[in-house]
C-alpha positions as CSV (number, residue, x, y, z in Angstrom):
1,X,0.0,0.0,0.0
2,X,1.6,3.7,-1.1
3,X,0.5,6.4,1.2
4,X,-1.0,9.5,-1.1
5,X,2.3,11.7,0.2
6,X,4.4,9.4,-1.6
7,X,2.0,9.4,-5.1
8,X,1.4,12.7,-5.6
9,X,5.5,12.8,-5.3
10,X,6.2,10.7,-8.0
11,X,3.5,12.4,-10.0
12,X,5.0,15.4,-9.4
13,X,8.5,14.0,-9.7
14,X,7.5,12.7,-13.0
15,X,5.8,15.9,-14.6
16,X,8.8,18.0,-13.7
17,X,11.3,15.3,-15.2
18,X,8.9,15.8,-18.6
19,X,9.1,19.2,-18.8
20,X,13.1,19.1,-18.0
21,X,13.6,16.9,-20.8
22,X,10.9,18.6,-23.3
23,X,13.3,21.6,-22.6
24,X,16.3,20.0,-22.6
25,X,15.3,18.4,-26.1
26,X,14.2,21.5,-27.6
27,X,17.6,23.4,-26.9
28,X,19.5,20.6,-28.0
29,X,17.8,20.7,-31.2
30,X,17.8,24.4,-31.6
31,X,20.5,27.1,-32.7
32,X,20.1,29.9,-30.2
33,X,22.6,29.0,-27.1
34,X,24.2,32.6,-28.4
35,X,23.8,35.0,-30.3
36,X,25.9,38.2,-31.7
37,X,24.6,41.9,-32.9
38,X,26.2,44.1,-35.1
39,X,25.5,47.6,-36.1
40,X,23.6,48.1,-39.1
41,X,26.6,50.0,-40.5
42,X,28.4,47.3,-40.2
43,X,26.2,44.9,-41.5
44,X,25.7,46.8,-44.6
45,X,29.3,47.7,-45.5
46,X,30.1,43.8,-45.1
47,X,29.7,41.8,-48.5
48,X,26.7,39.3,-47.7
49,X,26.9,37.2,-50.6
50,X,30.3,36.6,-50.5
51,X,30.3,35.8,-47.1
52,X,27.0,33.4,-46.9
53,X,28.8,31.6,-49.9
54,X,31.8,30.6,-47.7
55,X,29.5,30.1,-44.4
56,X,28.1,27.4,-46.4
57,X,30.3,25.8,-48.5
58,X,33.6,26.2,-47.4
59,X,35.7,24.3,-45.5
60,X,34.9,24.0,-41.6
61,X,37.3,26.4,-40.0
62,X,36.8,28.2,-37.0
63,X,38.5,31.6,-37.3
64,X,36.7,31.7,-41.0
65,X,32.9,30.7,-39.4
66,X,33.4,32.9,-36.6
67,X,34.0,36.0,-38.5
68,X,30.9,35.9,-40.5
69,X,28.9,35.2,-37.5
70,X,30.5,38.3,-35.9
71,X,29.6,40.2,-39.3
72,X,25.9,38.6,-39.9
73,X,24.3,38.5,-37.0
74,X,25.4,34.9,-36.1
75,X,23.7,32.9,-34.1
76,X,25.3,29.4,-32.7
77,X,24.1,26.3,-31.0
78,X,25.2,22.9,-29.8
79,X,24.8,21.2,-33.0
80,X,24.5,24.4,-35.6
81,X,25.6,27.9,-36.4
82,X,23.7,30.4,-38.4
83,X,23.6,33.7,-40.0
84,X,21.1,36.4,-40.7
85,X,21.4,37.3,-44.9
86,X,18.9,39.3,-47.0
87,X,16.9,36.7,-48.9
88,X,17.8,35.8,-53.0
89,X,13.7,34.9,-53.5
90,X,14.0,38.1,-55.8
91,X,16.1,39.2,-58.8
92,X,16.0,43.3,-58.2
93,X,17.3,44.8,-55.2
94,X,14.6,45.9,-52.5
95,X,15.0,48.7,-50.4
96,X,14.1,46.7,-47.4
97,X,14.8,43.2,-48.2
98,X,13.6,40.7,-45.8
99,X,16.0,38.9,-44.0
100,X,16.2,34.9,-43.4
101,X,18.1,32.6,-41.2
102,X,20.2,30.0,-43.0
103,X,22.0,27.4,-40.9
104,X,24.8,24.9,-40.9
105,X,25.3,21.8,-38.5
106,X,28.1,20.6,-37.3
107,X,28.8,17.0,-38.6
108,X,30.4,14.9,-36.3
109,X,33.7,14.2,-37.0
110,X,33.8,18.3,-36.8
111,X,32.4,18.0,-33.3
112,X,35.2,15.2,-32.6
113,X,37.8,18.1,-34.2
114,X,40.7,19.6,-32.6
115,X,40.4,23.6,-31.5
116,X,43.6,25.4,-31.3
117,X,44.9,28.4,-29.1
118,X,45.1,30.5,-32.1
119,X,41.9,29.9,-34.7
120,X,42.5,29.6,-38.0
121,X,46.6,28.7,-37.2
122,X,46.3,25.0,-37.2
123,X,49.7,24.8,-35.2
124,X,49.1,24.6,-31.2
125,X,46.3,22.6,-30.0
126,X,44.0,24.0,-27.1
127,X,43.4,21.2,-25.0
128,X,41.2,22.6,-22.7
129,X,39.2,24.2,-25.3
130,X,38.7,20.8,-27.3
131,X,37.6,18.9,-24.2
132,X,35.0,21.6,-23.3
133,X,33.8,21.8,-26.8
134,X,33.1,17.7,-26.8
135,X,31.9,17.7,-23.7
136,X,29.2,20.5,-24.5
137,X,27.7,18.1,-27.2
138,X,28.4,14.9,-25.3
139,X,27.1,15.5,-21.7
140,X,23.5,16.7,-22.9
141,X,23.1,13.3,-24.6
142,X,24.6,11.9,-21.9
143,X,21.5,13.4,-19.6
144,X,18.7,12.5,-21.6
145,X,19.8,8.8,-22.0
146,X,19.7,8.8,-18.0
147,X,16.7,10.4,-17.9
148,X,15.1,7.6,-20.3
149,X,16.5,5.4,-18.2
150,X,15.1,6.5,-15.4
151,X,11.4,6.5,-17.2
152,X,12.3,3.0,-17.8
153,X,13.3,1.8,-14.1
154,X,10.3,3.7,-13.2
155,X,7.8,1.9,-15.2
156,X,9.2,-1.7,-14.3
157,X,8.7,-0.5,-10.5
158,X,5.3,0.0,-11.0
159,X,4.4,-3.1,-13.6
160,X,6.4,-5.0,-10.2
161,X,4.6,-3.4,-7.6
162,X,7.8,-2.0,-5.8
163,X,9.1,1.1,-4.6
164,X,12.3,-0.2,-4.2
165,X,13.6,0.9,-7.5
166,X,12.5,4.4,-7.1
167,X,15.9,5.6,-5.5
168,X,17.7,4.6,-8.4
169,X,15.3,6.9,-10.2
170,X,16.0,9.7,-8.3
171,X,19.7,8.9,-8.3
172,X,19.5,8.9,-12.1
173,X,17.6,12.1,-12.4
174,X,20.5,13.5,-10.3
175,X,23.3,12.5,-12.8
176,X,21.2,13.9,-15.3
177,X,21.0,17.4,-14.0
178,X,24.5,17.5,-13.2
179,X,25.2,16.6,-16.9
180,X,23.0,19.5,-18.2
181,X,24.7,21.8,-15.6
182,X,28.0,20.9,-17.2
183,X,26.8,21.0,-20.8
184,X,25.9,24.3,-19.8
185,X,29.2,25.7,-18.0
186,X,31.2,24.1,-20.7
187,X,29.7,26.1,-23.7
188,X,29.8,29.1,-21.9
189,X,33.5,28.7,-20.9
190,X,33.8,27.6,-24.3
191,X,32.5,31.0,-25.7
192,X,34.3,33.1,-23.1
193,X,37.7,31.4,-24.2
194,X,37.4,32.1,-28.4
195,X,36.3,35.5,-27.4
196,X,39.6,35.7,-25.8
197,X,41.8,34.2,-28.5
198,X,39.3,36.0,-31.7
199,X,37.4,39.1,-29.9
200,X,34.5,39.9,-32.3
201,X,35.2,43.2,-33.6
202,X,34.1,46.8,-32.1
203,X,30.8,47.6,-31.3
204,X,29.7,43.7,-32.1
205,X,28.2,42.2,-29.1
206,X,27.2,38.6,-27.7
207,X,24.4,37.6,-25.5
208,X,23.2,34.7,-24.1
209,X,19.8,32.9,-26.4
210,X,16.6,31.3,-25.5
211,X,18.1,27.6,-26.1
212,X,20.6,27.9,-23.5
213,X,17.8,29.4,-20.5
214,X,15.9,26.2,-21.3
215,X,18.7,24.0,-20.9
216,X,19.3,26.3,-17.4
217,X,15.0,25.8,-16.7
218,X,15.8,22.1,-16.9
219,X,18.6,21.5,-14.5
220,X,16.8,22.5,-11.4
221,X,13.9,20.6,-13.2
222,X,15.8,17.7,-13.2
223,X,17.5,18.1,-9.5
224,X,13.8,18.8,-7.9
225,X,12.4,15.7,-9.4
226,X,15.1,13.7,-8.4
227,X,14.9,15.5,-4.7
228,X,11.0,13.9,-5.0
229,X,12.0,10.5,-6.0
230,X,14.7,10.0,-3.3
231,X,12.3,11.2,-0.7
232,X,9.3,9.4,-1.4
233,X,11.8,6.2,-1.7
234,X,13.4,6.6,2.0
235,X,10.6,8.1,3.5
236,X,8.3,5.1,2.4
237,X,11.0,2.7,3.0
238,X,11.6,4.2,6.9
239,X,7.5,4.0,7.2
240,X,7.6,0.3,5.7
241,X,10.3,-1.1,7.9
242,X,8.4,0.4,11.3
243,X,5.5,-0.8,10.5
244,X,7.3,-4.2,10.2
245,X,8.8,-3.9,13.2
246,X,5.6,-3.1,15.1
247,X,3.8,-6.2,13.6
248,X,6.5,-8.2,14.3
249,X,6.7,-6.7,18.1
């Protein structure tokens, strides 16, 4: 017999583990972790086609991507970067031409790729820098396989009829929030440390996007549903084991 306390915490538990890995998913999946602004000026003087040309189909280099990001409007995620170009849908030049977002992901052996101290001097490797960057990519993957697990563990407890296995639920759902933490600290240490090696140019400036607030939303998501889970698993298993003892006594 489960006392309501300990239901309505799992319920609980197990909404807030939804919504932290809807969010989680969605910034995975999404480009805006950050973003850059430049001045209109700037943005105008710069040659667009030119640019989106080599964005898109040149060779992966990071000095060469970063650049154009810092010059378009750039906008860069776990698993894509993108700029902001006039559109090509017509063959005269508008006054006002509407702009569109067009986007490039990172294959995997680029995410797997070296990242030196100075971009675009393939000479020194940054260790520290390549580390952070694969973990960034890794560690949120690594956080929504725990999380399925977890679902998992949790649905064979109930099709058993135990609260035993709820602990490890919670103890799962605890990795998993550290992980996004971490994907988290390691992007933005990421950024911070390219910013130090290739500064974007004056008057450019970076700002944290939507994607990357979700991915924060979903670590405390994540660390209260576990906090539920491990409760309602010692708090029924204390309540279990005296009422064993007093029928035994």
């Amino acid at each position: 017999m489960v006392d309501n306390r300990y239901a309505t915490a799992l319920v609980i538990g197990s909404v807030l583990s939804l919504l932290a890995t809807v969010y989680l998913s969605v910034a995975v999946g999404t480009q805006h972790w950050y973003q850059y602004s430049c001045p209109p000026v700037k943005r105008e003087g710069s040659n667009a086609s030119e640019l989106r040309e080599e964005f898109l189909n040149g060779e992966f280099d990071e000095k060469t991507y970063s650049e154009t990001m810092f010059r378009l409007n750039g906008t860069l995620g776990l698993w894509w970067r993108c700029i902001l170009v006039p559109s090509q849908s017509h063959w005269f030049k508008e006054p006002e031409p509407k702009m569109e977002t067009q986007c490039v992901s990172f294959t995997l052996p680029q995410q797997f790729s070296p990242k030196y101290k100075y971009p675009g001097i393939h000479n020194e490797e940054d260790l520290l820098r390549t580390y952070l960057w694969r973990c960034q990519f890794l560690l949120p993957l690594v956080s929504l396989a725990l999380v399925f697990l977890g679902g998992l563990v949790g649905v064979c407890a109930c099709l058993c009829r135990s609260f035993t296995p709820t602990l490890g639920v919670g103890v799962l759902h605890l990795l998993a929030g550290l992980c996004t933490l971490g994907t988290v600290c390691c992007f933005l240490a990421g950024v911070d440390l390219l910013q130090q090696y290739s500064p974007p140019p004056e008057g450019v400036e970076g700002s944290l996007g939507w994607s990357l607030y979700l991915a924060l939303i979903s670590f405390p998501l994540q660390i209260m549903a576990a906090a539920l889970f491990l409760w309602a698993a010692r708090s029924h298993r204390k309540n279990y084991t005296r009422m064993t003892a007093y029928r035994v006594a």
